[in-house]
KEMI-828615 format. One record per residue (C-alpha): residue number from 1; x, y, z. Coordinates in steps of 0.2 Angstrom, whole numbers. Example, Ala and Ser with C-alpha at 12.3 -4.5 7.8 and 13.67 -1.06 7.14 Angstrom:
2
<atom 1, <62, -22, 39>>
<atom 2, <68, -5, 36>>
END
This chain:
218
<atom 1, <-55, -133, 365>>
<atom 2, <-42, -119, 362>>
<atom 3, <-54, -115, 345>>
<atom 4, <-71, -113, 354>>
<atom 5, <-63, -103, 366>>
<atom 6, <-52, -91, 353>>
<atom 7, <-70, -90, 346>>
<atom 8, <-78, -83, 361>>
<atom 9, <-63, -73, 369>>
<atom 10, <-67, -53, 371>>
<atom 11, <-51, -45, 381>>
<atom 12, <-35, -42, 380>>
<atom 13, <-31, -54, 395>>
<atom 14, <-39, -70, 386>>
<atom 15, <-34, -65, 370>>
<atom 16, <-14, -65, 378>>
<atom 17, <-17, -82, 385>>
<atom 18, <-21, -90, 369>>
<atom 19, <-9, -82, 362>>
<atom 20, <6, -87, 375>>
<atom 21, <0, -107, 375>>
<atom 22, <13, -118, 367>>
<atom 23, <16, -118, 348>>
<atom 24, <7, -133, 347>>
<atom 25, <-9, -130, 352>>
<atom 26, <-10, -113, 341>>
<atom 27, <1, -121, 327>>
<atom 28, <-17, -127, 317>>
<atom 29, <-26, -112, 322>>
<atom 30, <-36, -105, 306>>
<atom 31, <-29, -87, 305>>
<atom 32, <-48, -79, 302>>
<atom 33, <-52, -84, 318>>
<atom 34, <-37, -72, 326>>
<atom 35, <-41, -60, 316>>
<atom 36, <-59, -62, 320>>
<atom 37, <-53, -64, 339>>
<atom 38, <-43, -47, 338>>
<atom 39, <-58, -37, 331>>
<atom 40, <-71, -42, 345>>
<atom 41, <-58, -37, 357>>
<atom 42, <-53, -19, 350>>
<atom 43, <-69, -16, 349>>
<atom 44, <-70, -13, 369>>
<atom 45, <-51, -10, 371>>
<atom 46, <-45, 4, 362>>
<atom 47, <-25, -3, 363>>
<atom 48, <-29, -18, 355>>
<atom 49, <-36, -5, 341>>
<atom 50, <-22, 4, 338>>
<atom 51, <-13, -10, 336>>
<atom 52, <-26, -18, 323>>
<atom 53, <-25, 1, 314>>
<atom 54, <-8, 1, 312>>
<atom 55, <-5, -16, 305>>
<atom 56, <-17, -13, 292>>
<atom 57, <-8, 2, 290>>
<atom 58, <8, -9, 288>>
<atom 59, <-3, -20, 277>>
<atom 60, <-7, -6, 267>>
<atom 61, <9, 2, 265>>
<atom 62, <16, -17, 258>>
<atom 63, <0, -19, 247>>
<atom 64, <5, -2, 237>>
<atom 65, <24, -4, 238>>
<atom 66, <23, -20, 229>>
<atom 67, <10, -11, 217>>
<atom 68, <22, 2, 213>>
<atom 69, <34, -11, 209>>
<atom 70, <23, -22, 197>>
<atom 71, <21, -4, 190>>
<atom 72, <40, 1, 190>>
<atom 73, <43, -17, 181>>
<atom 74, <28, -14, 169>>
<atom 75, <36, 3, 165>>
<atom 76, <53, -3, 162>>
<atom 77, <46, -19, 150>>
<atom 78, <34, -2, 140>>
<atom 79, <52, 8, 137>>
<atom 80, <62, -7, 132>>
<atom 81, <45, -9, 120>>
<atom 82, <47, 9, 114>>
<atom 83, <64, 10, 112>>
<atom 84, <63, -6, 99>>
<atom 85, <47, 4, 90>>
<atom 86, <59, 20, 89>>
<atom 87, <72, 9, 84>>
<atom 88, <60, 0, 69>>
<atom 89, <54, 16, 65>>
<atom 90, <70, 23, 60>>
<atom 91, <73, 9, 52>>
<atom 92, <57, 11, 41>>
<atom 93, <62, 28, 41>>
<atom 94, <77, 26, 32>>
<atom 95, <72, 12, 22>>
<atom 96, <55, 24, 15>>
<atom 97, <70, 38, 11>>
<atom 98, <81, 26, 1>>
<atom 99, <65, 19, -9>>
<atom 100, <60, 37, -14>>
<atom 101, <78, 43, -20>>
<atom 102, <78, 27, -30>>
<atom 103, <61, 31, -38>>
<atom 104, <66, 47, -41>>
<atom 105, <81, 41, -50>>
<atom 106, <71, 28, -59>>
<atom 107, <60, 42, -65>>
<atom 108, <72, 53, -68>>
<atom 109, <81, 40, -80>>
<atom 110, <64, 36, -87>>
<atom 111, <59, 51, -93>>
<atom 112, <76, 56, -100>>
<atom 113, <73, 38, -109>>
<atom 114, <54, 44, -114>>
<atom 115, <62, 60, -119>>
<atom 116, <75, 54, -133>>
<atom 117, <63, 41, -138>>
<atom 118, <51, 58, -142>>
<atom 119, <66, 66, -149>>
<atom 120, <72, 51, -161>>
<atom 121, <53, 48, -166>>
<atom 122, <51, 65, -172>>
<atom 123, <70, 67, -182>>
<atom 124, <64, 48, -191>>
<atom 125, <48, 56, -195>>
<atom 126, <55, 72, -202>>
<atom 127, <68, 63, -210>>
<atom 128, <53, 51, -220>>
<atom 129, <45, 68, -224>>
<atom 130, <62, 75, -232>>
<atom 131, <63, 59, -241>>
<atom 132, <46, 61, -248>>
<atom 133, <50, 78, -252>>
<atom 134, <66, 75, -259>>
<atom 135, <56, 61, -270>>
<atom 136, <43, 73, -278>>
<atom 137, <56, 85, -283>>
<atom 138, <67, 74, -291>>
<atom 139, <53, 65, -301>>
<atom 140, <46, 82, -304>>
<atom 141, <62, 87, -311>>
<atom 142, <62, 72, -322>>
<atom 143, <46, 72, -327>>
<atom 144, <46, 55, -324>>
<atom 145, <25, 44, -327>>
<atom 146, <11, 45, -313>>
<atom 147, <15, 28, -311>>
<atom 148, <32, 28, -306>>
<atom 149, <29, 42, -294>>
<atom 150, <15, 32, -286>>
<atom 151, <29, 18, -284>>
<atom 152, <41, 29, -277>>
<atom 153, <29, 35, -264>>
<atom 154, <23, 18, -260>>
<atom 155, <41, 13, -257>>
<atom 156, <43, 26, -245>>
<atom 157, <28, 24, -233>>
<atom 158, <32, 4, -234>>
<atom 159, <50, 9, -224>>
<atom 160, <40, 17, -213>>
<atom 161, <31, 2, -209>>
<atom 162, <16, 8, -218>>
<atom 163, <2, -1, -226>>
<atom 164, <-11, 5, -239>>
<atom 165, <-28, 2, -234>>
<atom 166, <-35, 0, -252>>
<atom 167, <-30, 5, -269>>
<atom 168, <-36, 22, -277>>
<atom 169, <-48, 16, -291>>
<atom 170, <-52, 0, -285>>
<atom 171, <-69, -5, -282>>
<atom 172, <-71, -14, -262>>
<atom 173, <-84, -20, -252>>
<atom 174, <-86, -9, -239>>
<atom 175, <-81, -9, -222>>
<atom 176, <-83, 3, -209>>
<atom 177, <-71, -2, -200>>
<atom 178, <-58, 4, -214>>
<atom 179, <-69, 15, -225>>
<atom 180, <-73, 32, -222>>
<atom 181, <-89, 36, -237>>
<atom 182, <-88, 55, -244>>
<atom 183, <-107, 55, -243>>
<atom 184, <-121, 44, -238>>
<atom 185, <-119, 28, -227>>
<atom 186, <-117, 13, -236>>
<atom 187, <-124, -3, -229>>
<atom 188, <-107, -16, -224>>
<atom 189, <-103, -27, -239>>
<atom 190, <-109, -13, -252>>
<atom 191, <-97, -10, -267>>
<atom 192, <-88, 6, -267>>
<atom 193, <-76, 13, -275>>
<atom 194, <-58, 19, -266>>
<atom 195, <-55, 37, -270>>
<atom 196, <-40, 41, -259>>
<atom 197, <-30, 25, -247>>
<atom 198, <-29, 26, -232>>
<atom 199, <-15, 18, -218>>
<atom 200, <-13, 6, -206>>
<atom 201, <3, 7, -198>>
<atom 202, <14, -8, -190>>
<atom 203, <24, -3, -175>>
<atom 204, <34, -18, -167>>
<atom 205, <21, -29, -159>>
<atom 206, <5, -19, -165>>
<atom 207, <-5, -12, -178>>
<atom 208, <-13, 6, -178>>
<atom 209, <-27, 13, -191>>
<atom 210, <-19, 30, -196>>
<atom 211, <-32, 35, -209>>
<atom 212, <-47, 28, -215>>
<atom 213, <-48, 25, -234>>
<atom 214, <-60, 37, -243>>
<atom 215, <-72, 28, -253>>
<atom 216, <-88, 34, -262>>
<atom 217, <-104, 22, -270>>
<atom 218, <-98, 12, -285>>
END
C-alpha cells in the first residue's frame, strides 16, 4: 500500500506523510521511487524544486570533489613515476659518460699500441734493407762468386720470413696464381721458364703473396 501510494503522490502534503510513517514501513522503499515521487511533485511546487536543485547541486559538488581526488592521487602516483625515470635517467646518464671515457682510453691506448707496432715495423724493415746493403758491399768488396752472393741474399730474406716463389733459371708449370708472364698468356700447366722470383711472405698465422714470380715461355 505505502508503494502504490508513494507511486502516485503529487504534493508536498502526501509526500510529507510518506515520508513521517514509521521506519518500517519506508525501510524497504526502492530509493527510485522517492526520487521519482520528489520529481512529480516539484514539478507543481516550486520549494520542493529548489530543494531537488540543490541536492544535485550537493551531488554534483561530491561527484567532482572525489574526481579531483582520484586526480590528485593519480598525480601524485605520475611524480613518484617521474622522479624514478629522472632518477634511471641519470643513472644511464652517467653510466653512458663513463663507457665513453673508457672507449676513449681504450682508443687512446690502441692507437699508441698501433702506432709503435707501425714504428717498430718500419725500423725492422729498414734494418733488413741495411743488412742487404751492408751484404752487397761486403761481397762486392770481396769479389766473392755469383753464387755466394745469391746465398747471402737468400739467407737474408729467409730471416725476414720470406719465401722464394721459384728459382731464376728454372723451368715451371705455370701458374697464374704465382706467375706473372713477361708477354703472352700462357695456358695453366704450360712450362715456362722463371726469369726473376718472386715472394711470399709468412707473417705469424698467415701467408701474403708479395710479388709474383716473372716467367717467360720455355
Amino acid at each position: 500500500m505505502v508503494v502504490k501510494a508513494l507511486l502516485r503522490v503529487s504534493s508536498r502534503t502526501r509526500l510529507a506523510f510518506l515520508l513521517g510513517l514509521p521506519r518500517e514501513f519506508v525501510a524497504d522503499l526502492p530509493a527510485e521511487a522517492f526520487v521519482a515521487a520528489f520529481g512529480r511533485v516539484a514539478a507543481a511546487d516550486a520549494t520542493v524544486a529548489e530543494w531537488l536543485a540543490a541536492l544535485a547541486r550537493d551531488g554534483r559538488v561530491d561527484a567532482m570533489q572525489r574526481e579531483v581526488d582520484r586526480l590528485r592521487t593519480e598525480l601524485s602516483a605520475a611524480e613518484v613515476r617521474a622522479e624514478a625515470a629522472e632518477r634511471r635517467v641519470a643513472e644511464l646518464a652517467d653510466h653512458c659518460d663513463q663507457l665513453e671515457e673508457a672507449l676513449r682510453v681504450e682508443y687512446a691506448e690502441a692507437t699508441s699500441v698501433r702506432a709503435a707496432q707501425d714504428r717498430q715495423l718500419q725500423i725492422d724493415t729498414i734494418r733488413a734493407l741495411a743488412d742487404l746493403a751492408a751484404e752487397m758491399e761486403e761481397i762486392a768488396a770481396n769479389h766473392l762468386e755469383p753464387e755466394l752472393l745469391v746465398e747471402r741474399v737468400r739467407a737474408l730474406v729467409a730471416a725476414q720470413a720470406l719465401e722464394p716463389v721459384g728459382l731464376a733459371g728454372a723451368k715451371v708449370s705455370f701458374d697464374p696464381a704465382q706467375h706473372d708472364p713477361i708477354v703472352g698468356g700462357p695456358l695453366a700447366g704450360a712450362e715456362v721458364m722463371v726469369i726473376r722470383p718472386g715472394y711470399r711472405w709468412h707473417p705469424t698465422g698467415g701467408e701474403i703473396l708479395i710479388h709474383k714470380a716473372l716467367v717467360s715461355q720455355a
